[in-house]
Structure formats: structure tokens, C-alpha cells
ROSEFI-880840 format. One line per 4 residues: number of its first residue (from 1); for each residue x, y, z of C-alpha. Coordinates in pm, whole numbers. Layout:
! residues N
NUM = X/Y/Z; ...;
! end
This chain:
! residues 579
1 = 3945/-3975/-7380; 3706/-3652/-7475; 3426/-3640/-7493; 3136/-3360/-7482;
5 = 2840/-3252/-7288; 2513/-3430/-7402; 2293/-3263/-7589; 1989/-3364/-7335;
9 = 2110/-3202/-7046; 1795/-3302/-6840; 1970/-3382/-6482; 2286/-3156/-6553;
13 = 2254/-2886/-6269; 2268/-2561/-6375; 2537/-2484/-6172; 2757/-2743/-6364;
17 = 2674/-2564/-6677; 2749/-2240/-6542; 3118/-2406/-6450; 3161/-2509/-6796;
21 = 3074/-2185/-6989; 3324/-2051/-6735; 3577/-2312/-6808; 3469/-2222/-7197;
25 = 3525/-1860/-7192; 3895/-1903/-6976; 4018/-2143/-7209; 3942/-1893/-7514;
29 = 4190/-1683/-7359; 4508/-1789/-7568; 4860/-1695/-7473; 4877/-1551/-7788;
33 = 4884/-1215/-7690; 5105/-1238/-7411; 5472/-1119/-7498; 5682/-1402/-7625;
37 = 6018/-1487/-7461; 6332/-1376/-7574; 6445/-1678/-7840; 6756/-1854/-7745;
41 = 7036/-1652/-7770; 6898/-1368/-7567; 6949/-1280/-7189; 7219/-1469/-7118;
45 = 7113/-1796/-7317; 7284/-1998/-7509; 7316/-1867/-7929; 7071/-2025/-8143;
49 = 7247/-2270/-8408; 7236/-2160/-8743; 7142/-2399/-9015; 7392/-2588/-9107;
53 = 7494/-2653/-8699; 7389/-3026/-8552; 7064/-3033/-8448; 6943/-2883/-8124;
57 = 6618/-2973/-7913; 6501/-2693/-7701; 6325/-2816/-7396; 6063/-2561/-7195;
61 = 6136/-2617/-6803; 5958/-2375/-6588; 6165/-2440/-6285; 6498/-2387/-6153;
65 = 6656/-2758/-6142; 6683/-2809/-5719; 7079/-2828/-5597; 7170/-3175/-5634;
69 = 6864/-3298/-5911; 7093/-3499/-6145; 7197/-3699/-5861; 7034/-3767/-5506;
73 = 6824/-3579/-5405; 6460/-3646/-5461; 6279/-3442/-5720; 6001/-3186/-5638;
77 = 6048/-2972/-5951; 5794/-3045/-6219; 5965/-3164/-6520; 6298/-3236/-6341;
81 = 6305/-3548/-6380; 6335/-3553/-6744; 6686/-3441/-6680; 6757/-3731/-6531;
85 = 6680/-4010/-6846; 6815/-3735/-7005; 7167/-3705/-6848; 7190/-4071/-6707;
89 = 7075/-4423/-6748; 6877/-4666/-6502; 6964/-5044/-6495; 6564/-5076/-6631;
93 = 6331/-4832/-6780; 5948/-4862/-6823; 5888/-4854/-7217; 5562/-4674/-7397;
97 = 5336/-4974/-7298; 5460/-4968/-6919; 5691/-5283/-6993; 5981/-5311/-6756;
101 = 6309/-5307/-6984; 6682/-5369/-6960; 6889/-5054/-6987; 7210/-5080/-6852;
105 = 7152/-5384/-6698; 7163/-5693/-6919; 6835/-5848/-6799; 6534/-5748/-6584;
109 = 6543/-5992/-6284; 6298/-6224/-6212; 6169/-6422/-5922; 6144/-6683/-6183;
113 = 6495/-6704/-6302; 6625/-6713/-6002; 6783/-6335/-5993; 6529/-6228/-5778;
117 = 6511/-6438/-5449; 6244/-6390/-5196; 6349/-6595/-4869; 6063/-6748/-4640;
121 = 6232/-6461/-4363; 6056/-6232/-4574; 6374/-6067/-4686; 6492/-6104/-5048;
125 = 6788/-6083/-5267; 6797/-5898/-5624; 7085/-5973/-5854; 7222/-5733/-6148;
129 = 7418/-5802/-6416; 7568/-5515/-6589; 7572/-5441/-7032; 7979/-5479/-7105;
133 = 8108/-5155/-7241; 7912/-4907/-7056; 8137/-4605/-6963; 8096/-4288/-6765;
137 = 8069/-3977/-6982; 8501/-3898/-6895; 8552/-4266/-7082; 8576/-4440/-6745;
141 = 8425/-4801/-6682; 8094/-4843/-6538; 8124/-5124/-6294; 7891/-5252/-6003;
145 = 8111/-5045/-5736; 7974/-4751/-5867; 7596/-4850/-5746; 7739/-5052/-5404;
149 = 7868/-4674/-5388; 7535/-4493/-5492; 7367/-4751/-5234; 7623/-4643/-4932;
153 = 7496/-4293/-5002; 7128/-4370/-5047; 7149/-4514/-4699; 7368/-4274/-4513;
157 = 7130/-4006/-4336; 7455/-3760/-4344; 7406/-3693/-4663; 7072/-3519/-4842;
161 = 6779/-3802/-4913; 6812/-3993/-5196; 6591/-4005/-5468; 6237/-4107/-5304;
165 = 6102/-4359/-5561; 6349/-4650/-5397; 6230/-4758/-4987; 6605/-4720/-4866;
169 = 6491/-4816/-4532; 6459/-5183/-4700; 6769/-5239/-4781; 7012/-5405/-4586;
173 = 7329/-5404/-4808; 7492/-5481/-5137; 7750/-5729/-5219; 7995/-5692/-5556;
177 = 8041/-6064/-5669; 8244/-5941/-5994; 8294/-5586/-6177; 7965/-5644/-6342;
181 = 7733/-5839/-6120; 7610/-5689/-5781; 7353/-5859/-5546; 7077/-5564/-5377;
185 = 6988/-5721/-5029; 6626/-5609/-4908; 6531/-5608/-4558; 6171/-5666/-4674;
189 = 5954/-5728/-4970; 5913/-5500/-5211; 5701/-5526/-5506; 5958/-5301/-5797;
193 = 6275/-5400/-5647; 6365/-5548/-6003; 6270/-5189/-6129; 6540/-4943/-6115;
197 = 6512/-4648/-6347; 6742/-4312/-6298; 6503/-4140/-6109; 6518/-4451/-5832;
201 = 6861/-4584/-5844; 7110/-4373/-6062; 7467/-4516/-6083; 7734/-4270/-5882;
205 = 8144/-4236/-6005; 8277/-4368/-5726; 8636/-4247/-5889; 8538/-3916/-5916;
209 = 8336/-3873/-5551; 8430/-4168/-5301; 8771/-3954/-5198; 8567/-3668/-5099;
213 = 8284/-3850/-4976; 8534/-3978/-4734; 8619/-3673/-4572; 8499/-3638/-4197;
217 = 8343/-3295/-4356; 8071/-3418/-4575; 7957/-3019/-4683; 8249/-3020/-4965;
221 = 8093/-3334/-5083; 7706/-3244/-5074; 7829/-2895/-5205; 8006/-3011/-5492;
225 = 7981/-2824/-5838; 7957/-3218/-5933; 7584/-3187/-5860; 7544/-2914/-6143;
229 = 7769/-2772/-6410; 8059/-3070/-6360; 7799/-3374/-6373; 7948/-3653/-6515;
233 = 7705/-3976/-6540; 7617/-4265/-6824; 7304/-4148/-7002; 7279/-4053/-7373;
237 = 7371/-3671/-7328; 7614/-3477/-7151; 7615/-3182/-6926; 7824/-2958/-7093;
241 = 7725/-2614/-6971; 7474/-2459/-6736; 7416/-2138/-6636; 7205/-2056/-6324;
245 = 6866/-1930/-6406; 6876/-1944/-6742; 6972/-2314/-6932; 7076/-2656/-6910;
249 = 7308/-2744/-7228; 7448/-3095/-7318; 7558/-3306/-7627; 7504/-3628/-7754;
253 = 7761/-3866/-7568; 7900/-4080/-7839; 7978/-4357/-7596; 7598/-4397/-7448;
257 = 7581/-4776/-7406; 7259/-4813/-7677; 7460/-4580/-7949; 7459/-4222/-7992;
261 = 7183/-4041/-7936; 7047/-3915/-8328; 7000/-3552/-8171; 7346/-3359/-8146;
265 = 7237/-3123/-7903; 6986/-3003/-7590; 6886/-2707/-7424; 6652/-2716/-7109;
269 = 6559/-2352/-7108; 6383/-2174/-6800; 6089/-2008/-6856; 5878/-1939/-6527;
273 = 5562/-1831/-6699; 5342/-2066/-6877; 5180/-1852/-7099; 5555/-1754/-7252;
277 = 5606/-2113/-7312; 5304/-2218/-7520; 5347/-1889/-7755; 5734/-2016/-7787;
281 = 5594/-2363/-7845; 5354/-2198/-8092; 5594/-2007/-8269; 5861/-2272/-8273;
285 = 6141/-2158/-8045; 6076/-2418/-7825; 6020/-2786/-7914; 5885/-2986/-7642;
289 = 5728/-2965/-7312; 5788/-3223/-7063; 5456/-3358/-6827; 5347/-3133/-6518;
293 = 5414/-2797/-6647; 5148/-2669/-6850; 4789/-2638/-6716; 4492/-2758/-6900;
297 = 4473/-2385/-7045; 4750/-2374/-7213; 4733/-2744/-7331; 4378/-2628/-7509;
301 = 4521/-2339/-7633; 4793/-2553/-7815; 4558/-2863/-7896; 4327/-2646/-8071;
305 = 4547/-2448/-8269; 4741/-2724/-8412; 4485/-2927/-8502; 4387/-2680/-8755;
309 = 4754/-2612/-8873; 4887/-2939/-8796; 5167/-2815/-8570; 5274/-3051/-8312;
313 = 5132/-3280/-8081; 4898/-3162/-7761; 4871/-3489/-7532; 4717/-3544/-7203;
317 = 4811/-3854/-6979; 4601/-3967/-6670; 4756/-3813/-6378; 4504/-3978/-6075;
321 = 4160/-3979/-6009; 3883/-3732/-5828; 3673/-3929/-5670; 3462/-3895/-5336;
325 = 3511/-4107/-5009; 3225/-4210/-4819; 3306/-4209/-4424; 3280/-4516/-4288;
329 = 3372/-4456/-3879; 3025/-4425/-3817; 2832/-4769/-3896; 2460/-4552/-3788;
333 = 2519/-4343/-4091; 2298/-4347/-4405; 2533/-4446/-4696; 2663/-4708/-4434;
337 = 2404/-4935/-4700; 2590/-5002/-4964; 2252/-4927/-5160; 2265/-4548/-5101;
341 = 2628/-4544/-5172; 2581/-4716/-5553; 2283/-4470/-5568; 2504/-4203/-5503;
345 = 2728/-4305/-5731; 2473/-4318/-6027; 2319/-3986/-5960; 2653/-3821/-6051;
349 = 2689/-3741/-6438; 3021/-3812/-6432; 3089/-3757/-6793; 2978/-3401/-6763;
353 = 3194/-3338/-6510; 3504/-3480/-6696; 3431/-3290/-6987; 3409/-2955/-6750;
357 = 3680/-3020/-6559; 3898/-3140/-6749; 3848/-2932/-7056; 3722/-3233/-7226;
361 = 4081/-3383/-7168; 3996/-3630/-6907; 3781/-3944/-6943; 3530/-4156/-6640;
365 = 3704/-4327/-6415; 3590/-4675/-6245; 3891/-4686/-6063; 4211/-4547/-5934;
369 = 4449/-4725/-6198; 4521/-4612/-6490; 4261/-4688/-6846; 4536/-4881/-7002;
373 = 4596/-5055/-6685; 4632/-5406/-6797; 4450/-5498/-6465; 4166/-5433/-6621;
377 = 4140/-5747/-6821; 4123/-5933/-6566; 3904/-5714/-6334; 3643/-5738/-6632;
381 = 3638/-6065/-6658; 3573/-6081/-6330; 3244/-5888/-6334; 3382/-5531/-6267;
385 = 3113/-5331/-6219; 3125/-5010/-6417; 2824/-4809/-6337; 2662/-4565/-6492;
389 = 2475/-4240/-6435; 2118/-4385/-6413; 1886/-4200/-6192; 1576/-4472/-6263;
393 = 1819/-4706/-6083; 1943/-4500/-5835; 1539/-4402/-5752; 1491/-4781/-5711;
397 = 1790/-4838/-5496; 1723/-4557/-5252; 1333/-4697/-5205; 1511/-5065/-5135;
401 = 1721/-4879/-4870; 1375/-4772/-4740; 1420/-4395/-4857; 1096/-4191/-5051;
405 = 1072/-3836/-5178; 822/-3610/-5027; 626/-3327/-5200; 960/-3121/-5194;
409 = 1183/-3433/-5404; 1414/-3462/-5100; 1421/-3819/-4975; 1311/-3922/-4640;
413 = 1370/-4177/-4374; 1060/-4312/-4184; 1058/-4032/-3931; 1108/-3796/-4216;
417 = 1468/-3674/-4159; 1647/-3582/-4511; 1950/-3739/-4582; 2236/-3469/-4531;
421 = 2573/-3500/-4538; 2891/-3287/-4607; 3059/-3277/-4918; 3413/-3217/-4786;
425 = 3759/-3072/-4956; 3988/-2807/-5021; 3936/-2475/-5177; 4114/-2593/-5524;
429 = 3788/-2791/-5535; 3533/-2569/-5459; 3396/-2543/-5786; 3358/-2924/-5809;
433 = 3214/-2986/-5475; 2925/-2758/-5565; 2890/-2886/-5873; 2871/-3208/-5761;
437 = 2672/-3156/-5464; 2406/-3013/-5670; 2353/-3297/-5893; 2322/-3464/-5555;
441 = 2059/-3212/-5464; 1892/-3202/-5775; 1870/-3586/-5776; 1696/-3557/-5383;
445 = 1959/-3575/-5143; 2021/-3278/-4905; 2423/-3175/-4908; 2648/-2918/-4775;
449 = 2994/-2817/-4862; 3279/-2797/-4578; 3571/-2643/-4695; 3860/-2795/-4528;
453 = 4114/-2551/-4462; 4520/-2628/-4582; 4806/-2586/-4353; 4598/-2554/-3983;
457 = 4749/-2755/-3700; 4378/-2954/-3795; 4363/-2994/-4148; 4493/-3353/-4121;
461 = 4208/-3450/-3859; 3941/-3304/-4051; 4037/-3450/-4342; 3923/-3770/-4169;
465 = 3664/-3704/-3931; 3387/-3547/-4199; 3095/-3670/-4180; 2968/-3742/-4622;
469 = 3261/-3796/-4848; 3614/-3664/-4894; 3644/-3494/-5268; 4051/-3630/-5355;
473 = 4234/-3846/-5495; 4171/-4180/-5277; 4585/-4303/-5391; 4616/-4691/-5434;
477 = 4567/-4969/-5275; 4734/-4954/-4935; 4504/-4678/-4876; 4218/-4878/-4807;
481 = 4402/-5129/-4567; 4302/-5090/-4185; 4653/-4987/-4080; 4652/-4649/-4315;
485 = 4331/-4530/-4089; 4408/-4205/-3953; 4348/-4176/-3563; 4434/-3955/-3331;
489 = 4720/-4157/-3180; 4908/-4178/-3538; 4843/-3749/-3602; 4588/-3821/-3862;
493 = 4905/-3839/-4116; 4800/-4206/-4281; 4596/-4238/-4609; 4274/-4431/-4522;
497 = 4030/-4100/-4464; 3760/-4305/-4481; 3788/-4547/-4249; 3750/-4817/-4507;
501 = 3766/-5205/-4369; 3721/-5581/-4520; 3862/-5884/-4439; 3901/-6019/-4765;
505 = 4035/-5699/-4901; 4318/-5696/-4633; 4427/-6054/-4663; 4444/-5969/-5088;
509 = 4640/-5697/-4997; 4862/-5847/-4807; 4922/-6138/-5017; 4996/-5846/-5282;
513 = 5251/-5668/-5051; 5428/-5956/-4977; 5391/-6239/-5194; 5308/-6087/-5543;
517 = 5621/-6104/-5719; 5545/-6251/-6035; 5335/-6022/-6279; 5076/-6270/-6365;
521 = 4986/-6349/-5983; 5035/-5988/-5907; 4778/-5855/-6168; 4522/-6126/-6061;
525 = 4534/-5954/-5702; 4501/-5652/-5832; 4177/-5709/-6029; 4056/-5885/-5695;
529 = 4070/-5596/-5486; 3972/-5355/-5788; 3669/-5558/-5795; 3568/-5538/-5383;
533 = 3672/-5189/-5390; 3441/-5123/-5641; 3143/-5404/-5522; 3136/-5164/-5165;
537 = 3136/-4874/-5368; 3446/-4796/-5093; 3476/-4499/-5321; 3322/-4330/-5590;
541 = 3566/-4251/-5878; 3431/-3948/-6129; 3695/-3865/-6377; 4086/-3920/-6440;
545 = 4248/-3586/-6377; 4555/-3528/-6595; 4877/-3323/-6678; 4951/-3206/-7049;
549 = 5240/-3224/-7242; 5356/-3086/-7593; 5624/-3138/-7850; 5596/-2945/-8181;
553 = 5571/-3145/-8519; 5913/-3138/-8602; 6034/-3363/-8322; 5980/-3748/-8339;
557 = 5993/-3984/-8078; 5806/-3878/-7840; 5561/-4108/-7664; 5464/-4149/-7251;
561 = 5650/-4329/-7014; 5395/-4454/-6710; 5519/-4668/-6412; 5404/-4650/-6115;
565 = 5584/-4403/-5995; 5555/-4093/-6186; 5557/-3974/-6624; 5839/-3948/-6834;
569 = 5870/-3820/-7202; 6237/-3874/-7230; 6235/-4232/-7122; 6350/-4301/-7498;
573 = 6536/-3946/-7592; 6836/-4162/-7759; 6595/-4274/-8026; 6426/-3926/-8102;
577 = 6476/-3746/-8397; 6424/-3423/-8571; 6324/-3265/-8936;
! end
């Protein structure tokens, strides 16, 4: 995915070079000479093992684990959530090539082998079958109580919110037909229901928690040191100490229901500042770093010293999209021809901008789904159309549209008006909106930028009232549906800025929503509305933003975990290995 700024620069602004010698000279700054952190063993951490001890993986988190992480509550930290493949076990996991797996259950289920029923009501029952011989970390059997019990408390609004990757307003129940077998009943369709992972449904002990649960005073319960230092659960380690502020421990659990894990031991430690943990990574007192902690500065810092000492491994994973979102309220305006939109589109040098923003990390984007996306197939054969930066063609659509330059290379309408419009976003972009708006400029059209405020009682209302296009990241597909249009009367707080509507596009969608059950049907709807996305230029995708992560060379293993949810690196931890 790198790639480099061409040598012929001729429609590069110079504002977009200035960015990047910026971007050049900040990511020359290496941690280096910052202090290092104290090595395990110091400041209350846990000793280092000497050589001879089992072998221990030391883990870089940069945030205090939020009360309750390993069980219920949903996740905000970044990297949190490797605790949880860590420390328990999902009934499926997505694998390396985003393949839904068995884990503890004994099959995925499938609308086509009858484990998965969707019922003309609309509602829809999912059946599990649980591995024999899974146990709890104490030795105790893993049975299907234990997730009609993790499914009482997912749905109880006494207790904290469960983990947010699983629509518990969907569910209507769960009935145990044996100790291993357990039918999920689903008020509505939904598309993953055969995909449960730890950070979406974990398993709870109901021996160790129902009796307090119980209790007509549910703070004991929500407050227990269960939640922390006593978590007991079914992945392939164990907690077995942690100490507030400082590390996470645990041990390979010799009972973990796909064998021992190869490495003995683990340490999450805590280490707030990210230029301490790439000079531990560099130095080798820590050995991985999970997704969403280091920035793009550290990552190059890392990248480009190990690839001339061979190191460890510097990797970068698509994390969304930036793109730009026309406004479509207002049928009178300009780019309301889809003509000045694909123009607008291929005056943008969108590999330049990758390489500058991205610190040559991130690659074009055509779309909001990921490169690997298998989607794509199909969408190709389908006559995606990935544009390019072409500025003859853009010239010739813009004259079509009835647009000319005058003497001063602006174009013109008939009665010799330019063609303004805002280029809208946040302060975090404000670099890239003028960037961006001056290729515009430089390629005749006549922007502005509007910096859209965070956190005013109108941020959400400007955010879909501009008038040009919205610099974001335009989500997925239900943010194009007509339902998702902000308005006044739903707070502005729904993800259609633009205003974006099509008839076709909304019947696909909902045939997706609530029909597409089976993969192959469900990728062929996917390309479909890829493809009109893409024909109305609804948006105009410029690069795939991404997060880093970092293991050193003497770990092996390693590899990404992408769903649709979120990015794992310890989706396989049980099969890691070190030396």
C-alpha cells in the first residue's frame, strides 16, 4: 500500500507539498531520544524472567483497562480489546483472511444448514452447539447456561451495557435445549448473528456470579473484584495478577479448549506515552503493540529502523476512509450533475495525498470497504468504476456540464458566476481540507474552507447543512439510505450528511438488511450498491486512513484479524510463539 510522490509534480499544489515536507521533517523526529521506560521489574511491575524462566510476551497498552473490560462493558480503550481473545474465547472468531471460524462452538451456523432460521415474521432463530470439554479457567464445565446467563445480563438495563458489537435490543430470548446446545432468538434480522467473537458475546460463570447477580442490590455485583484481578473465563490465558496502573499478568491455561497456549506467560504493561513505547519496542523490552495505539509517527519511526536492522515487523491495516460528501439537499446546486461531481473527483491527486497523509502508509481508496474486501470481485466484474486523477477528462466533463474557464482559469456558468462551494470539516482536518481545496483551486474551481466546530449545541446540524462536501469518513452502507438523513426533527444525530437518495440503492439495501443471509447473495448486494454508490459519485473516496501496529522479530504469529467490527492481533495468541 505505499507508494511515493511522482516525480512530475505538475498539478500537485504547492500547498500539498509544503504538508508533506512538514509531515517529512515530524516523522524524522524519532523517539529515540526520549527517555526509555523503566524495563519490567521497575515501579511496581512485575520482575523480568531470567533465562531459563518460561517464556514471557510483554504487551505495550497505553491505557488503563476500563472497570469491567474483560467482561461487559463495551470497550472504548484502544487496545482493550486484545485482552479479551486474550483472556476468553468467542463461540466464532474471524481468522487472518476475515473467515468466520468455530471457536468454542462446534460449527458456525448457517442459514443453509438449518442452524440459522430466518422466519417470514422477520424474526429468526440461531442455534449453538458447544466443543465437549471446554472448562472455565477454576476446572468448571462450560455449558450453554453460562451464555443464557451472559444473555440475561446483556439485556438487563440494571446492569452496565454490554459489550456494543451485539444489537441486544434484537434479541428476544434464549432457550437451553441440552448442556451444550442453546437456541439465540432475534427479534429482527441481523446480518452477524452467526458471528459471536469475545468482544460481542463472551460466555459468563453463571456458578461463580448468578448468586450475587440475584441480589435485589445489584452494586456488589457490578462492583465485583470479578471484573479485574479475580476474572475467571475460558480463553487461552489466565488472569493471574493485576495491579492498578501498572500491569496485567496471566499464564497459559493448560485446559484452553484448542491446547495450551505455546507462550507460558503475558504481561500487558501500561505505558501512557507513545514515544516510551516505540524506544521499548526498539530496544526490546517490549514485544508487541496491539492496533490503535501508536500514531503514524511512531509506526515510521519503527518501520524505518527495522528495515535496515531487520528488527520486527511495522504493519499498517486500513482503518476507514477520508473521503468528501457532496450535499445533495439542494437539487439547484452545481455538482447536483453528476458530471461536475466525477470531475471533481478526478481533479484530486489522490495518491499524493495518501502518501502525505498517511506517511506513505495508506493506499487510494474507491470505496469505503476494505482493499481485500472480497466484494470487490464482484464489484469489478461488474464495471466498478475506479477513476483516476485525470484533469484532460475532468476539463472535458466540466465543458459537457456547460462550464468554461475565463482569462483567470476559474470556470464559469453562462452568467459568469464561479463555481464556489465550502469544503467543510473539523479542525483535525484542516491541513487536508486546504490541501485539497487547492488542488480544487488550482484545477479552476473556486473553494472555501468552513471549519466545523466539535462539541457546540450545532456541530451536529452543521455537519449536515454545508453547502460543498463534508471531509470524513462517509461509514457503510446504511449511511446512504434515506432514513439515516439528518433533519431537524431527528437532532441531526443520523449518518446520511449528505442527503444522499436512490431508489434502487434503497431497495438493495434493504434486501441486504433483511434478506442477505447467505455470503454469496450477501456479497453480490454488496458489489451492487458499491457500484451505484460509486456510478453517482455519492461520495468521493481519497485514501484509506489506517492504525499501526508492531511486534518485534522475536515473536511469531502475529497476523490481523478484520471483521466488521473492529482489529484484532490476538485473534490467534494460542498459536504464537517466541525465539
Amino acid at each position: 500500500m505505499e507508494g511515493l510522490i511522482p516525480t512530475n509534480t505538475t498539478g500537485i499544489s504547492r500547498a500539498l507539498l509544503i504538508v508533506a515536507a512538514a509531515a517529512t521533517v515530524l516523522a524524522a523526529c524519532s523517539p529515540a531520544s526520549q527517555p526509555s521506560a523503566s524495563r519490567p521489574g521497575g515501579n511496581g511491575a512485575p520482575p523480568a524472567a531470567p533465562a531459563s524462566a518460561p517464556r514471557t510476551l510483554r504487551v505495550a497498552l497505553n491505557e488503563e483497562p476500563l472497570q469491567f473490560a474483560l467482561g461487559f462493558v463495551g470497550i472504548a480503550n484502544t487496545g482493550v480489546s486484545e485482552l479479551l481473545f486474550t483472556f476468553t474465547a468467542g463461540l466464532t472468531v474471524f481468522d487472518a483472511s476475515s473467515t468466520l471460524q468455530p471457536r468454542l462452538a462446534q460449527k458456525v451456523p448457517k442459514v443453509e444448514d438449518g442452524d440459522w432460521s430466518v422466519n417470514s415474521d422477520g424474526t429468526m432463530d440461531v442455534t449453538w452447539h458447544l466443543k465437549p470439554g471446554a472448562t472455565w479457567h477454576d476446572g468448571q464445565p462450560l455449558t450453554a447456561g453460562d451464555y443464557e446467563f451472559a444473555i440475561q445480563l446483556l439485556r438487563d438495563p440494571e446492569v452496565p451495557a454490554f459489550l456494543h458489537e451485539y444489537p441486544s435490543n434484537s434479541i428476544a430470548g434464549v432457550t437451553v435445549q441440552d448442556p451444550q446446545t442453546f437456541v439465540v432468538h432475534w427479534k429482527t434480522p441481523y446480518l452477524y448473528a452467526n458471528a459471536a467473537p469475545p468482544n460481542a458475546l463472551p460466555p459468563l460463570p453463571q456458578h461463580l456470579l448468578r448468586d450475587l447477580y440475584e441480589r435485589p442490590d445489584k452494586q456488589p455485583f457490578i462492583n465485583s473484584p470479578y471484573w479485574t484481578s479475580d476474572y475467571v473465563s475460558v480463553g487461552p490465558y489466565k488472569v493471574t495478577r493485576w495491579d492498578q496502573g501498572s500491569f496485567i499478568e496471566g499464564a497459559a491455561f493448560d485446559g484452553y479448549i484448542l491446547g495450551r497456549p505455546k507462550i507460558d506467560r503475558i504481561v500487558f504493561q501500561l505505558i501512557s506515552d507513545l514515544n516510551t513505547i516505540a524506544v521499548n519496542m526498539l530496544s526490546g523490552d517490549i514485544d508487541m503493540v496491539p492496533p490503535r495505539i501508536l500514531t503514524l509517527r511512531e509506526l515510521k519511526v519503527l518501520r524505518d529502523t527495522w528495515g535496515t536492522n531487520g528488527g520486527g515487523t511495522a504493519q499498517a491495516l486500513p482503518a476507514g476512509i477520508r473521503a468528501y460528501l457532496p450535499q445533495r439537499r439542494d437539487p439547484s446546486v452545481p455538482w447536483a450533475d453528476v458530471r461536475v461531481r466525477t470531475a471533481m473527483m478526478q481533479m484530486l491527486d489522490r495518491q499524493s495525498e495518501a502518501t502525505v497523509f498517511t506517511d506513505g502508509f495508506g493506499g487510494v481508496a474507491d470505496g469505503f470497504i476494505a482493499p481485500d474486501d472480497p466484494t470487490w470481485l464482484l464489484a469489478d466484474q461488474r464495471d466498478f468504476p475506479h477513476r483516476q486523477f485525470d484533469l484532460a477528462s475532468a476539463h472535458r466533463l466540466m465543458a459537457e456540464a456547460g462550464w468554461q474557464r475565463g482569462a483567470d482559469s476559474l470556470y464559469r456558468d453562462r452568467v459568469g458566476q464561479t463555481l464556489t462551494f465550502e469544503v467543510a470539516g473539523s479542525m483535525t482536518l484542516n491541513s487536508e481540507l486546504s490541501a485539497t481545496a487547492s488542488l480544487w483551486r488550482d484545477a479552476g474551481l473556486d473553494p472555501s474552507i468552513n471549519i466545523i466546530v466539535s462539541g457546540i449545541p450545532t456541530t451536529n446540524e452543521l455537519r449536515n447543512t454545508y453547502r460543498g462536501v463534508l471531509g470524513s469518513n462517509p461509514g457503510g452502507f446504511d449511511n446512504f439510505i434515506q432514513e439515516f438523513i439528518g433533519t431537524a426533527e431527528n437532532r441531526w444525530r443520523t449518518g446520511n450528511s449528505g442527503g444522499f437518495t436512490d431508489p434502487t440503492y434503497e431497495r438493495l439495501f434493504q434486501d441486504w438488511r433483511r434478506q442477505a443471509f447467505v455470503g454469496d447473495q450477501r456479497l453480490s448486494l454488496q458489489a451492487d450498491m458499491l457500484k451505484i454508490l460509486a456510478d453517482q459519485v455519492a461520495y468521493i473516496p481519497v485514501y484509506y486512513t489506517v492504525f499501526g501496529m508492531a511486534w518485534t522479530k522475536n515473536v511469531h504469529g502475529p497476523g490481523p484479524y478484520q471483521t466488521p467490527f473492529t482489529h484484532i492481533l490476538s485473534w490467534n495468541i494460542n498459536d504464537w510463539d517466541m525465539g
